[in-house]
DRENDO-1510 file (C-alpha; in Angstrom, 1 decimal, always signed):
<recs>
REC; n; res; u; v; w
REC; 1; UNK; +59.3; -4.8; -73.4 .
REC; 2; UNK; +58.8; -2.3; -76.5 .
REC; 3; UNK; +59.7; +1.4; -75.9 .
REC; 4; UNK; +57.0; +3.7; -75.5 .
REC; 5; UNK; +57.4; +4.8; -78.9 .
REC; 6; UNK; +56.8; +1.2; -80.2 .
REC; 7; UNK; +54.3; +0.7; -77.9 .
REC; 8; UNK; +52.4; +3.9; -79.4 .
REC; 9; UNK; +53.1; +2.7; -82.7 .
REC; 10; UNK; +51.6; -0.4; -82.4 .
REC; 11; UNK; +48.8; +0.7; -80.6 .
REC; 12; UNK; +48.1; +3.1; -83.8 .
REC; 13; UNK; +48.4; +0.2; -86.0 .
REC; 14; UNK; +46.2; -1.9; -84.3 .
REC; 15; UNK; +43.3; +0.6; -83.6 .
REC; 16; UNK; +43.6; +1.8; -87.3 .
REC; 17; UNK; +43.0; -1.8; -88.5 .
REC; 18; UNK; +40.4; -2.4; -86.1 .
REC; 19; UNK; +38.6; +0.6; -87.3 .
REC; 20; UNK; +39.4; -0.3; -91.1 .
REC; 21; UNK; +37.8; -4.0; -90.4 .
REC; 22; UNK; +34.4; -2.5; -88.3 .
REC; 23; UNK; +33.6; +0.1; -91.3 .
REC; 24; UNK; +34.4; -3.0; -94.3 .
REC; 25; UNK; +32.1; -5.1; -91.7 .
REC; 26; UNK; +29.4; -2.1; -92.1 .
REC; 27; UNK; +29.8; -1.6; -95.6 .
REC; 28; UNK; +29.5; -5.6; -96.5 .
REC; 29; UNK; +26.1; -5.5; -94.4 .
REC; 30; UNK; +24.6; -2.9; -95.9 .
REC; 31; UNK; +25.8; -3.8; -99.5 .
REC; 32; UNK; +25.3; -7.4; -99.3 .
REC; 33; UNK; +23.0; -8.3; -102.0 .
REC; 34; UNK; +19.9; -10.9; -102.1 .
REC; 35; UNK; +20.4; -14.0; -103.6 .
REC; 36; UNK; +17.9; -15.0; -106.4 .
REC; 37; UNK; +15.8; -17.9; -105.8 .
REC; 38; UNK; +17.2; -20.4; -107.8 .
REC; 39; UNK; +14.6; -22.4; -109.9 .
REC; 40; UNK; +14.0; -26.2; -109.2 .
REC; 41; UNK; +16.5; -28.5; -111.3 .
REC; 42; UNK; +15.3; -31.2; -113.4 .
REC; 43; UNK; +14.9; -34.7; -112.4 .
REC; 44; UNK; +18.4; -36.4; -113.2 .
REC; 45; UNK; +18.9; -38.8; -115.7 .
REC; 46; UNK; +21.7; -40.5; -114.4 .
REC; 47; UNK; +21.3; -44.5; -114.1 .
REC; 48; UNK; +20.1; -45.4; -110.5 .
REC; 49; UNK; +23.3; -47.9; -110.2 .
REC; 50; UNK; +25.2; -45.3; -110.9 .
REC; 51; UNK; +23.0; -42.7; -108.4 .
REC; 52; UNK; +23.8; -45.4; -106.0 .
REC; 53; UNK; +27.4; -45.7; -106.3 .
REC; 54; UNK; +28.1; -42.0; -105.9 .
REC; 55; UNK; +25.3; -41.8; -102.9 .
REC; 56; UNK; +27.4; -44.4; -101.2 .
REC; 57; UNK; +30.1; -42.7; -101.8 .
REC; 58; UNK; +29.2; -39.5; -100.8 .
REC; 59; UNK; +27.7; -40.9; -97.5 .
REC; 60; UNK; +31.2; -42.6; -96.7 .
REC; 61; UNK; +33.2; -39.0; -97.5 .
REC; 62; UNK; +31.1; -37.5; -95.4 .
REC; 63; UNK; +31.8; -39.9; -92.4 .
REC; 64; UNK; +35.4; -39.2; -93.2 .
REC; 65; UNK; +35.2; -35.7; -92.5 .
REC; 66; UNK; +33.1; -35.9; -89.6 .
REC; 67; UNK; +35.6; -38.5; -88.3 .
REC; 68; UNK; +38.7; -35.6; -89.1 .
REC; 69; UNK; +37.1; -32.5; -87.8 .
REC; 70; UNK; +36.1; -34.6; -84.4 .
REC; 71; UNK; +39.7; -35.5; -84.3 .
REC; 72; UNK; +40.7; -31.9; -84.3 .
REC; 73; UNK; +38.4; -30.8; -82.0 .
REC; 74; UNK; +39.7; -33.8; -79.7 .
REC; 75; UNK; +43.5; -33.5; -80.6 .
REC; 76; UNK; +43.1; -37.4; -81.0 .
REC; 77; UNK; +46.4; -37.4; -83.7 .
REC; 78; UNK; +46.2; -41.2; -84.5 .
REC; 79; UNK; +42.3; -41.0; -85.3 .
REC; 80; UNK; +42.9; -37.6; -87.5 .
REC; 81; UNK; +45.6; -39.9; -89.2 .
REC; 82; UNK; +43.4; -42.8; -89.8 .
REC; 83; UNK; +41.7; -40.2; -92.2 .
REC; 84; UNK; +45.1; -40.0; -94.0 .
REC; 85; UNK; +46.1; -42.4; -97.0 .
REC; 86; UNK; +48.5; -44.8; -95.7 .
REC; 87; UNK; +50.2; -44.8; -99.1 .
REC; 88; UNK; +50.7; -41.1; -99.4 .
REC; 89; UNK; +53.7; -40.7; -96.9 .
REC; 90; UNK; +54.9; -37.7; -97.9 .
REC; 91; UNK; +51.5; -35.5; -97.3 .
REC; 92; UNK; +50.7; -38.3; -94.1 .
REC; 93; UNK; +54.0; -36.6; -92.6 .
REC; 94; UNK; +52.9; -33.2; -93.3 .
REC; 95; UNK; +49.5; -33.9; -91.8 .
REC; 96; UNK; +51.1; -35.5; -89.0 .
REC; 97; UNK; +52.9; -31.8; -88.3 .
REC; 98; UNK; +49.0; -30.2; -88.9 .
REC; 99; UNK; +47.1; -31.7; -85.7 .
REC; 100; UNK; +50.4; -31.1; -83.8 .
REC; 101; UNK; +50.5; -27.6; -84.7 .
REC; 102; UNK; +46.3; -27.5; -83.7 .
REC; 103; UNK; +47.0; -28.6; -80.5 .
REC; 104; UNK; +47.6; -25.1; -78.6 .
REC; 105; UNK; +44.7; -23.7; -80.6 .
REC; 106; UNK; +41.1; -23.0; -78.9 .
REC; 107; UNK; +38.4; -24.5; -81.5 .
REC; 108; UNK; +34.6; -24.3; -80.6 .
REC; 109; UNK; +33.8; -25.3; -83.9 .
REC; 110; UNK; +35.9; -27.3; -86.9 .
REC; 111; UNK; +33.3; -28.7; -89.7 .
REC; 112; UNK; +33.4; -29.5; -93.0 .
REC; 113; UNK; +30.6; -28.9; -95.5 .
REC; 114; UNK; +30.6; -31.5; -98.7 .
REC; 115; UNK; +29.0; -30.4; -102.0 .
REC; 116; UNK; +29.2; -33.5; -104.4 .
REC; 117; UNK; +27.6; -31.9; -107.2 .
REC; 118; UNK; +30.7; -29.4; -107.2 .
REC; 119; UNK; +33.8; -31.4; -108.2 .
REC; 120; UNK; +36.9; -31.0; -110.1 .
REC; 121; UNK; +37.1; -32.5; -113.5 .
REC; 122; UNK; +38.6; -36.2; -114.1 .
REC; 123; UNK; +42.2; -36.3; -115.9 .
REC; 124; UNK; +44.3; -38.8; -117.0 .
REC; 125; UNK; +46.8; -38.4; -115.5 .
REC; 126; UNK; +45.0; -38.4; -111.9 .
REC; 127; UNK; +43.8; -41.4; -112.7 .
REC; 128; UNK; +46.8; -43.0; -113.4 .
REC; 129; UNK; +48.1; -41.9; -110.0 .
REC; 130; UNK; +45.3; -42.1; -107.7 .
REC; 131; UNK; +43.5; -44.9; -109.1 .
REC; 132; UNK; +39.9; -44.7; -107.9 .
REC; 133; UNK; +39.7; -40.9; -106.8 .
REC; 134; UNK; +37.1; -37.9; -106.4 .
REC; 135; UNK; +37.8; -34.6; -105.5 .
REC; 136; UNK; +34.3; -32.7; -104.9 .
REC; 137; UNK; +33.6; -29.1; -103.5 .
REC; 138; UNK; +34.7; -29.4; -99.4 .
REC; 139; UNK; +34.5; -26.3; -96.9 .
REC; 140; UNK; +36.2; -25.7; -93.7 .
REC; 141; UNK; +34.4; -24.0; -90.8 .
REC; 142; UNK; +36.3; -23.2; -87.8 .
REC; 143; UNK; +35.6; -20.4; -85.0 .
REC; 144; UNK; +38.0; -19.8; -81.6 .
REC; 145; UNK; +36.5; -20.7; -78.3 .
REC; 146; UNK; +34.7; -17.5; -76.7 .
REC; 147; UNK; +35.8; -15.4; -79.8 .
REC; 148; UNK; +34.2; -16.5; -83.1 .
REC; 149; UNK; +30.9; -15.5; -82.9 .
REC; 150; UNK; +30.4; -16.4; -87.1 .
REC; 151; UNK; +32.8; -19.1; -88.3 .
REC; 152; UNK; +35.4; -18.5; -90.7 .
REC; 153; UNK; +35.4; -20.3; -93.8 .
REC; 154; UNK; +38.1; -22.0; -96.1 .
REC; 155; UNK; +38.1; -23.6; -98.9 .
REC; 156; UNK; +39.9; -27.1; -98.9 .
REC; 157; UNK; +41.0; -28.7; -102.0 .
REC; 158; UNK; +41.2; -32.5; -101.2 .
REC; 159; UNK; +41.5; -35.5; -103.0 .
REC; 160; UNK; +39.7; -38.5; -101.7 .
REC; 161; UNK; +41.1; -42.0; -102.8 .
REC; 162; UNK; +39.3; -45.3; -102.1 .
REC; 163; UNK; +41.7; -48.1; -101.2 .
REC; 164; UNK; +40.2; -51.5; -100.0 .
REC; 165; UNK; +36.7; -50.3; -99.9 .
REC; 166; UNK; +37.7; -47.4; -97.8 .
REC; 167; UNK; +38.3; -44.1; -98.4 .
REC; 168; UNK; +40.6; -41.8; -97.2 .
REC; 169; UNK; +42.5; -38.4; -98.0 .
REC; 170; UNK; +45.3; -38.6; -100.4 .
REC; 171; UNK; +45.9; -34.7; -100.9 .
REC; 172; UNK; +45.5; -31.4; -100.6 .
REC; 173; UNK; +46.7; -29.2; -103.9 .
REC; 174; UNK; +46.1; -32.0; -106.6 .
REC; 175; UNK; +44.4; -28.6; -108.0 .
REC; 176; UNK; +47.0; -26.2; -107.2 .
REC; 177; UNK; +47.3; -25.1; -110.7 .
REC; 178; UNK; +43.7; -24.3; -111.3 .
REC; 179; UNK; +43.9; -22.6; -108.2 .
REC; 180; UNK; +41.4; -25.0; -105.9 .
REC; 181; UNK; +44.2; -26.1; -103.7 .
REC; 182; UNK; +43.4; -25.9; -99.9 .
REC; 183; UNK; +43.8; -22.3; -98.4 .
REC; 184; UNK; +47.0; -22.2; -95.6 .
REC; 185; UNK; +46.5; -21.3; -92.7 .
REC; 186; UNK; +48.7; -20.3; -89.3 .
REC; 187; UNK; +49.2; -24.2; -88.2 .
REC; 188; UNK; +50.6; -24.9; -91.5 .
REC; 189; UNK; +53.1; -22.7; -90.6 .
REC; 190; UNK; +54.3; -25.4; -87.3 .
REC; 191; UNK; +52.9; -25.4; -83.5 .
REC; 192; UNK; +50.7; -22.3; -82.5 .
REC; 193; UNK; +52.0; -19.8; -79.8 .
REC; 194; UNK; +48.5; -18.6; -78.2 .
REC; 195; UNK; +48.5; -15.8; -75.8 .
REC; 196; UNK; +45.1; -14.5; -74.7 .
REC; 197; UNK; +43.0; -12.2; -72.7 .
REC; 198; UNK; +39.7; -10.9; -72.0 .
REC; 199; UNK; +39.9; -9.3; -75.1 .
REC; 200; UNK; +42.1; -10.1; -77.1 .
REC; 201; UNK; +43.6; -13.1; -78.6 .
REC; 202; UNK; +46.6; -13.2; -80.4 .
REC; 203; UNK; +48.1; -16.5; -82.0 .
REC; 204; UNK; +51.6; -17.2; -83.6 .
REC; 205; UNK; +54.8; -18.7; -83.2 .
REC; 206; UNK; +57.4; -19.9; -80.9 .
REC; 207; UNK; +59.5; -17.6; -83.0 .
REC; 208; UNK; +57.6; -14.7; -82.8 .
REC; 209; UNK; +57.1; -15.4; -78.8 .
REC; 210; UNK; +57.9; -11.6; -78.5 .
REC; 211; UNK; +56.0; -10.1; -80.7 .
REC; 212; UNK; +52.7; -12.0; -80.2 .
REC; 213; UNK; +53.1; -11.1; -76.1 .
REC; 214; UNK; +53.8; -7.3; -76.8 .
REC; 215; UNK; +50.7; -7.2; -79.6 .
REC; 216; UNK; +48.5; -8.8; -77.2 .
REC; 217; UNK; +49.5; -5.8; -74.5 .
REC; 218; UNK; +49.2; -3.1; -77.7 .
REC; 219; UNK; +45.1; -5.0; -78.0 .
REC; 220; UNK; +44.0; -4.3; -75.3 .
REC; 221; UNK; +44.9; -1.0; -75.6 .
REC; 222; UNK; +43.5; -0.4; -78.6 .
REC; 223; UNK; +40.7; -1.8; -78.2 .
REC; 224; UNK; +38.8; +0.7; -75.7 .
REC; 225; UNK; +40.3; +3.2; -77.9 .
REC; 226; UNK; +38.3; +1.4; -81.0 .
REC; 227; UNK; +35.3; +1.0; -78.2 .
REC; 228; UNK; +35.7; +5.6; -77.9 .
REC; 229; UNK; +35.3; +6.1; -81.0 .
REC; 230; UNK; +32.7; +3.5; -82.2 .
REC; 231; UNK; +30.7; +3.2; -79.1 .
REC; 232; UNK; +30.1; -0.4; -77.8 .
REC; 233; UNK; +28.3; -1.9; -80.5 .
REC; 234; UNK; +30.6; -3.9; -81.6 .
REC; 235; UNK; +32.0; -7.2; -79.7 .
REC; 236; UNK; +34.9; -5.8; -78.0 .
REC; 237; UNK; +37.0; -8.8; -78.4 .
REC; 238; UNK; +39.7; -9.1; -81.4 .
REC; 239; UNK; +41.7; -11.9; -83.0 .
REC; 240; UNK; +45.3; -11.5; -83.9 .
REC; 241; UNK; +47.3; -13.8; -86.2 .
REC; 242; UNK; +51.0; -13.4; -86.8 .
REC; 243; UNK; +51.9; -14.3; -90.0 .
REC; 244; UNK; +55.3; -16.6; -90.9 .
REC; 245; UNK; +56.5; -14.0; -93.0 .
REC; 246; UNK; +58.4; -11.5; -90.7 .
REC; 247; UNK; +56.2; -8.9; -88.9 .
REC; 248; UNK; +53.3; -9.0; -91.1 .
REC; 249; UNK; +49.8; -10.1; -89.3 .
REC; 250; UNK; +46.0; -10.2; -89.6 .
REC; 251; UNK; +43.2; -8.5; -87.1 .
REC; 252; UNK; +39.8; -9.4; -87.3 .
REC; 253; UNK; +36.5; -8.9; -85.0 .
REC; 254; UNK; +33.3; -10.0; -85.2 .
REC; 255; UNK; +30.6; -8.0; -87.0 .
REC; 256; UNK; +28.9; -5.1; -85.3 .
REC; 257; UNK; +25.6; -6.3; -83.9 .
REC; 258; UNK; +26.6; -10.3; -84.6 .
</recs>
């Protein structure tokens, strides 16, 4: 266990981030601005065969992804695989390690939003590789089981490939360099240490099996501190994610009044 003075220490840390997150929450509400209307588009000229084609496609992408985020929420590996090009065994063996490391980690809610007019431009070189590809706007929503009262969102920068009539994902940072790769998160990282309590819940590492049980103890303490000085209008319940690098982590809570 921590000494007293760690235990203080961290307790400071955490209450001071926990304030620092409520008062950016406030300030993001209040700022927020109104979205324009946006004005109706034109009809679109593009052939109907070709309107056709890319419905169909877009219809079987989206099945894809509903098919993926049902196998997360399940932990059904083999049927998050089957969403996985066969031929891509390098990223197939690094996805493999993904649903393993999701399997500690409470989900309420994994989805993913397409948006086939957004897509990243064709190159040759892509097409050499993947053949028959498309890699259109995709958005991950996730939220923690009795935490997440507003899904976080992520952008995911995949390539779909269509092999055999099918489609399937072929990669994940085709678009690195334009900066449209898919953002990491903690189960990229391996398997997911979770440690919870009525308040609190704190998720990292085997590694860091010390540290995430000592920050969960320094939550709870610093969350009626929080609760003192902001009154109870805010949830009361806090996320903790240890980073892979070293002692660094993030806090977050949902929105006052959310």
């Amino acid at each position: 266990m921590p000494s007293s003075r760690s235990r203080r220490r961290w307790e400071r840390i955490i209450a001071a981030l926990l304030a620092t997150q409520l008062s950016a929450a406030v300030t993001a509400a209040t700022l927020l601005p109104t979205r324009p209307v946006r004005a109706t588009q034109a009809a679109s000229t593009v052939p109907i065969a070709d309107r056709t084609d890319r419905d169909a496609r877009t219809a079987a992408v989206r099945r894809l992804l509903g098919m993926r985020a049902d196998a997360v929420l399940r932990k059904d590996r083999r049927a998050f695989l089957a969403t996985v090009d066969p031929e891509e065994t390098g990223f197939r063996a690094r996805q493999a390690g993904y649903i393993a490391a999701l399997q500690t980690v409470p989900l309420t809610i994994w989805q993913y939003e397409l948006e086939p007019r957004r897509e990243q431009k064709g190159t040759a070189a892509l097409d050499a590789r993947r053949g028959d590809w498309w890699a259109p706007q995709v958005t991950l929503r996730y939220a923690f089981t009795d935490f997440d009262r507003t899904p976080t969102r992520q952008r995911q920068g995949l390539t779909f490939v269509q092999r055999d009539g099918r489609w399937y994902i072929a990669a994940d940072d085709d678009f690195a360099v334009t900066g449209h790769s898919t953002s990491r998160e903690l189960w990229d990282g391996g398997p997911v240490l979770v440690a919870r309590s009525e308040a609190c819940l704190v998720l990292g590492h085997a590694a860091q099996a010390a540290l995430v049980r000592a920050l969960l103890s320094e939550c709870d303490t610093a969350v009626p501190q929080v609760t003192a000085v902001w009154g109870r209008a805010w949830a009361r319940q806090v996320v903790v994610l240890v980073l892979t690098r070293v002692r660094s982590f993030r806090v977050w809570s949902p929105r006052p009044g959310t």
